[in-house]
N, C-alpha and C positions, 0 to 999 in steps of 0.2 A: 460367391465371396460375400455379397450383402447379408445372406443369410447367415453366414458363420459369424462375421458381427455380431447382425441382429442378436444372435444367441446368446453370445459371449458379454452384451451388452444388459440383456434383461435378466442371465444369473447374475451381475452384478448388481441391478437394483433389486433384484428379489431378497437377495444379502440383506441389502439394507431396509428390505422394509420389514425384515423379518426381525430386525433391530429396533423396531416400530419410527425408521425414517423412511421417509419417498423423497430418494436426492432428485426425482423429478420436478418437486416442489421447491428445489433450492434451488439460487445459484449460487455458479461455481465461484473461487477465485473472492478477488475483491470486489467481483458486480453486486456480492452477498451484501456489501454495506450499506447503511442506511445514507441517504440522497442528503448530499453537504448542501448544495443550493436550496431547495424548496423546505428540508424538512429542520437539519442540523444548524447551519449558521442564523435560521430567525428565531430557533429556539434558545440557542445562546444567548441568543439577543436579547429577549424576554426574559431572560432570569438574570441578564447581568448585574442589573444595582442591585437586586434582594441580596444575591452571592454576595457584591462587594461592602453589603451593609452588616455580611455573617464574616468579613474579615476573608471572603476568598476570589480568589481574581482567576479567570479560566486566562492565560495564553492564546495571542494573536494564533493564528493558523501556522504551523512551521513541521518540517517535517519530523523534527525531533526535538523534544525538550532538552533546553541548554544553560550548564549554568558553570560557574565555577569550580575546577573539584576541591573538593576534602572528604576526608573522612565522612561515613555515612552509612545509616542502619538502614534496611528495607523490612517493609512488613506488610504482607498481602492479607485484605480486609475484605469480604462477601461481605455485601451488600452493607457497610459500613462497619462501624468499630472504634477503639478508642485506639490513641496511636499518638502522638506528639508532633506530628508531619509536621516539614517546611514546604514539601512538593509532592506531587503523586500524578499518576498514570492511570489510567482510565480504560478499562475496556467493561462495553455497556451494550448488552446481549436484549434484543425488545422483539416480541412478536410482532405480528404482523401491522396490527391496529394499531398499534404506538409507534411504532417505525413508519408509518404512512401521516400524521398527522403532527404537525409541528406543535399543537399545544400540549397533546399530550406526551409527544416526547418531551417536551420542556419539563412536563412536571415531574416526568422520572429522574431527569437530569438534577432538577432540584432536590427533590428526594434522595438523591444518592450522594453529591458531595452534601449537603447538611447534614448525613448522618455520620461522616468523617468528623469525631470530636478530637480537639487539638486546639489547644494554648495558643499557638503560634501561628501567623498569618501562611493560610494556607494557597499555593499557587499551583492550579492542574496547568499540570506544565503540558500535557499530550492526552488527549481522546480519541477514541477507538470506539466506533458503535456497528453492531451487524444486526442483523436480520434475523428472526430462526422463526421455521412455519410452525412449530412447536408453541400455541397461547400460553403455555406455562412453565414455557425457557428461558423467561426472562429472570436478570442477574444483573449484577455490577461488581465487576473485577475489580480493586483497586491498590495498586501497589506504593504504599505508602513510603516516607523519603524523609528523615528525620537527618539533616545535614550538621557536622562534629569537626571542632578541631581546624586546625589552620589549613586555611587555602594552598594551593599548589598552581605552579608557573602551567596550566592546561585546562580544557573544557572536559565535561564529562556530559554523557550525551544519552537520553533514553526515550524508548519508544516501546508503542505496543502494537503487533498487527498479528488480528486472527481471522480465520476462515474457517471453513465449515467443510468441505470436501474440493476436491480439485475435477476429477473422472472417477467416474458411476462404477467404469470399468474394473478400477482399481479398487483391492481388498481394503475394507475398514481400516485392518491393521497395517498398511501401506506405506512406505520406507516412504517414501516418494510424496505423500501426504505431508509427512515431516518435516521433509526436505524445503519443499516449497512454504510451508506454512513461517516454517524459523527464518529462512532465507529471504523471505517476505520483510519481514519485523528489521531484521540488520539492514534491511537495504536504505532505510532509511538513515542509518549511522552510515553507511559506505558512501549514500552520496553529500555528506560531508567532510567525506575524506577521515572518515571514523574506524578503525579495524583493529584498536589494540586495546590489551586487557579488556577485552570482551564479554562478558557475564549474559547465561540465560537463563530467566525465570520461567519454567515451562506456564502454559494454560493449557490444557487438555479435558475434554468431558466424551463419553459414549454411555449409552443406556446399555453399556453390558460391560462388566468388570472384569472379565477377562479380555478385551477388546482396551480398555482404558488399561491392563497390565502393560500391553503390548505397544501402546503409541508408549508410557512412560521410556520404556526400553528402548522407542526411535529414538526420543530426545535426546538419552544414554550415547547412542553410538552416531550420533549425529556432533556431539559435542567431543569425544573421541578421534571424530573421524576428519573435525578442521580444529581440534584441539584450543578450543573455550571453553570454559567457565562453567558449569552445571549448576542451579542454586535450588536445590527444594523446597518448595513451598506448598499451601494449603492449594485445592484446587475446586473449584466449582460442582457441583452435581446435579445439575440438573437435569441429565438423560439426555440430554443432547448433541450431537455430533459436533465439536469441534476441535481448532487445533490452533496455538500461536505461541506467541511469549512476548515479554517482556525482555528487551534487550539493552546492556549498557555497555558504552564504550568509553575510552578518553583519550583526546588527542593532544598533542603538545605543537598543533600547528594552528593557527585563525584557522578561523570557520570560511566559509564561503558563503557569509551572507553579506556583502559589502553590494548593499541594493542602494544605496545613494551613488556608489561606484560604475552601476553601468549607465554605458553611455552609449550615444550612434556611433555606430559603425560597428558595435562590438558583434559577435556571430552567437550564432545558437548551433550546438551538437546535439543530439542525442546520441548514445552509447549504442542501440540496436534497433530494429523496428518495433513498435508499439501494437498491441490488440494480440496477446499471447491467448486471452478468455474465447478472443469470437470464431477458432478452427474445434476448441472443446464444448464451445455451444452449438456449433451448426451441427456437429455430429451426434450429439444428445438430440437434437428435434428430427435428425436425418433416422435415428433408430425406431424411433416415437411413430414418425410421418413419414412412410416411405413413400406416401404420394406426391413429395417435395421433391424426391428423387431425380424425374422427370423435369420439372426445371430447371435443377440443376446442371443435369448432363448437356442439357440446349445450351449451357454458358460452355459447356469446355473442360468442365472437372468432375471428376467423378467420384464417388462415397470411398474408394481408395486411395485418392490423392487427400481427401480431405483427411481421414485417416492418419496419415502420414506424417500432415503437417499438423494436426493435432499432437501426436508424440513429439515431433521435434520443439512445439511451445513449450510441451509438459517440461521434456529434458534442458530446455531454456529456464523456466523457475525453479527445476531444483536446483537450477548450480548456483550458489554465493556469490557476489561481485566483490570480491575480494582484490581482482586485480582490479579493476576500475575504481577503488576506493584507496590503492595505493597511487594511482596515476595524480587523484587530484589532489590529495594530501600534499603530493609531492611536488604541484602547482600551487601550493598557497605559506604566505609569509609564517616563522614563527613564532611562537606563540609571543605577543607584545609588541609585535613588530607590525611597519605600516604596509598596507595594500600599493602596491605597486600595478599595475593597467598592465604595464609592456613585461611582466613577469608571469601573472597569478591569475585564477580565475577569478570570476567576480559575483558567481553564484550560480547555484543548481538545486536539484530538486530531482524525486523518483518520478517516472511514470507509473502510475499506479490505478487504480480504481478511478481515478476521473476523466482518466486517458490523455489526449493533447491538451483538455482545459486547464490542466495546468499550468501552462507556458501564460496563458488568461491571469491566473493567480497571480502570479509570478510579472506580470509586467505591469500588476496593481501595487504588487508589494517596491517596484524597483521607479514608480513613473515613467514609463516607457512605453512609446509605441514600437512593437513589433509587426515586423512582417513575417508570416510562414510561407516558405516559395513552394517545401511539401510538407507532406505528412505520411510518412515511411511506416509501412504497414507490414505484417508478417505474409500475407499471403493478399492483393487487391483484391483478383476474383473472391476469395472467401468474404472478405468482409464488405465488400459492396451486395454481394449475394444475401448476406445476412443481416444486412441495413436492410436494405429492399424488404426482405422477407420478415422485417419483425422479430428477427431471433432474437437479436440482440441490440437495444437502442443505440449504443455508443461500440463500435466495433474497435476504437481504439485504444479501451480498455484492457488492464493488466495485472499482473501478480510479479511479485519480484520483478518488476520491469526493466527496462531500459532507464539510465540517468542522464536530465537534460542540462547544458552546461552550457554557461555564458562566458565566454569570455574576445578579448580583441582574435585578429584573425590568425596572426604567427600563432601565439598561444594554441588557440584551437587548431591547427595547423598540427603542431607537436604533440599535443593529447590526441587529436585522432589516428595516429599514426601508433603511438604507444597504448593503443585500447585495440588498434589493428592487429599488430604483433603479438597480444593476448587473445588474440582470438575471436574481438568483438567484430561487429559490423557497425561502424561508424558512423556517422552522413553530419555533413550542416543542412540544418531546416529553413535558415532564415536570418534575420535580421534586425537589432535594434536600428532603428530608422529616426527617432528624436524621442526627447524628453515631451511628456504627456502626463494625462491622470490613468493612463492604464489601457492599451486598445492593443488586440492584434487583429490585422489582417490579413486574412484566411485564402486560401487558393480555393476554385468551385469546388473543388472533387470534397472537400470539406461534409460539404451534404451529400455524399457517398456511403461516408463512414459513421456520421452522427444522423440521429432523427429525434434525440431528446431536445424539444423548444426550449427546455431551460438551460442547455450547455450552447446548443448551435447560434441561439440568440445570445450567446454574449463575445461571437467573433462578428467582422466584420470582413461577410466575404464578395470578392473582385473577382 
């Protein structure tokens, strides 16, 4: 059986390298993104007063950019452009060497919004930056937001998330690529309760044109097939494997960011288990290293269990959370109206690429100390297997993840019960325990799942 794999696995990288990519050299999912602690937030740092002395202010950290709606024109600009912006979205593609080194990501960052020329105080409201082992794939996406005409009683909501491949396995032109790449981008609108009039700007790029015909065509029947919004635009070229959008939504309900609003006692859910990335990376190094093999089977699992559960992650990112994003819409005040504790939630957030340290973000953004009593994983054995082993630094990393939600305990009580009945796999993790400058504290198995010093070092674990 290993060997039918085996096989099945290196004609799909031969595919790709015959595309001049080695997805051996990638990763998959959102572990593709460039490192927010070490590389991305010191680099922001560093350019903030030049930016806010060029009239542009980059947005706190937030899952999605949020503003008021009205009327409004988009216009997607490579590597800058003239354009009249009030806001713009950001996706900023950097090889290896600039993606590893915070000054020189800084100076791309600065080079890319200063070449956005516009009148008008400009706000990147949402950034997006990846990886590509390609030195001369680098780019800057930027979908430009010129705001018209009277305000309306709602938020209007945009984000960008792209990725490069999911599984090796899977054909370039891969329905399922798609799937998960869009699905990705919205999840960030879903987990604020975001899912109506929906618009998607593809981003798409391949070093072969009839490959780049074929993903345009998923987008097509991806937007058909949950019936949103298509919007053509200009698209990148730089021969490189990727895939996402730009996505907008608007809701006529509060958001779920009422972080002055949580308080102790209130509980934490997350919507499903966390680390979808680490059963499609053990199995890429299990094709690679069958000398791994033999470790593994001493734990209890074997290259067709992991198999298994590698597909079942896959078919977890393609699907939308469409209902989990009507659950909480349908838990929060409307639009004008006051946050209520014993009604509503009181904030959430995707899992996503930083995996559980999120919940870290998130109780910097709310002052709070949290407790995690767990950390609800897609498979243990798998990703303690591949902490251990180096596959992968952070096993609780994700793609269209699971959404983590704050609220008192009835409340979460009733959402997880109506996220059950959709199908999801619910759990509480934990608990706000007091007001603070921002701590959670971690259960051991913690360092089970993580081995990066710069995420494991900012929980406090008992």
């Amino acid at each position: 059986m290993y060997e039918d794999e085996q096989r099945k696995f290196m004609e799909g990288v031969n595919k790709y390298k015959s595309m001049g990519i080695n997805p051996l050299s990638l990763a998959t999912g959102c572990a593709v993104k460039v490192d927010l602690i070490d590389i991305v937030y010191p680099a922001i740092k560093k350019i903030k007063e030049v930016l806010l002395a060029n009239n542009i202010e980059i947005s706190p950290r937030e899952d999605a950019d949020i503003f008021i709606s009205q009327d409004f024109e988009i216009k997607r600009l490579i590597n800058g452009g003239n354009f009249d912006a009030d806001r713009a979205v950001s996706l900023i593609q950097v090889n290896q060497k600039t993606g590893g080194d915070p000054e020189l990501f800084s100076q791309f960052l600065l080079k890319t919004y200063l070449s956005i020329k516009t009148s008008h105080k400009l706000i990147i409201g949402k950034g997006h930056s990846i990886i590509t082992s390609n030195p001369n794939g680098e780019v800057a996406v930027i979908d430009a937001i010129r705001l018209k005409g009277n305000t309306r009683k709602s938020y209007t909501l945009t984000n960008n998330d792209t990725i490069q491949i999911i599984d090796p396995v899977e054909e370039p032109t891969s329905y399922t690529h798609t799937q998960v790449a869009i699905s990705n981008s919205l999840n960030d609108l879903f987990a604020k309760g975001t899912f109506k009039n929906i618009k998607i700007i593809p981003v798409y790029d391949s070093p072969d044109l009839k490959v780049t015909e074929s993903i345009r065509n998923n987008f097509v029947k991806y937007s058909q097939e949950y019936k949103v919004e298509l919007v053509d635009e200009i698209q990148p070229t730089t021969g490189t494997f990727m895939q996402g959008a730009t996505v907008i939504g608007e809701t006529d309900h509060e958001l779920p960011t009422f972080y002055g609003d949580v308080e102790p006692g209130m509980k934490i859910l997350v919507t499903r288990p966390m680390g979808e990335l680490t059963p499609i990376n053990l199995y890429m190094w299990l094709m690679i290293n069958p000398d791994m093999i033999e470790d593994l089977e001493k734990t209890g699992i074997s290259v067709g269990y992991v198999s298994k559960i590698k597909h079942e992650a896959i078919e977890l990112m393609a699907k939308p959370n469409f209902d989990v994003a009507k659950v909480i819409y349908e838990h929060l005040p409307e639009f004008g109206k006051t946050f209520d504790p014993n009604e509503h939630i009181a904030m959430t957030t995707d899992v996503s690429g930083p995996g559980v340290f999120v919940v870290k973000e998130f109780a910097d953004k709310a002052g709070v100390t949290i407790r995690l009593d767990e950390i609800p994983v897609i498979d243990k054995g798998i990703c303690k297997f591949s902490t251990e082993n180096f596959v992968i630094p952070n096993s609780t990393a994700g793609t269209n993840g699971g959404i983590v939600i704050f609220a008192k305990g009835h409340v979460i009580d009733e959402v997880a019960e109506r996220i059950h009945k959709a199908g999801g796999q619910p759990s509480i993790i934990g608990e706000v325990v007091s007001k603070s400058e921002g701590k959670v504290i971690a259960p051991q198995d913690i360092a089970e799942l993580i081995v990066r010093k710069n995420i494991l070092g900012q929980f406090e674990v008992v």
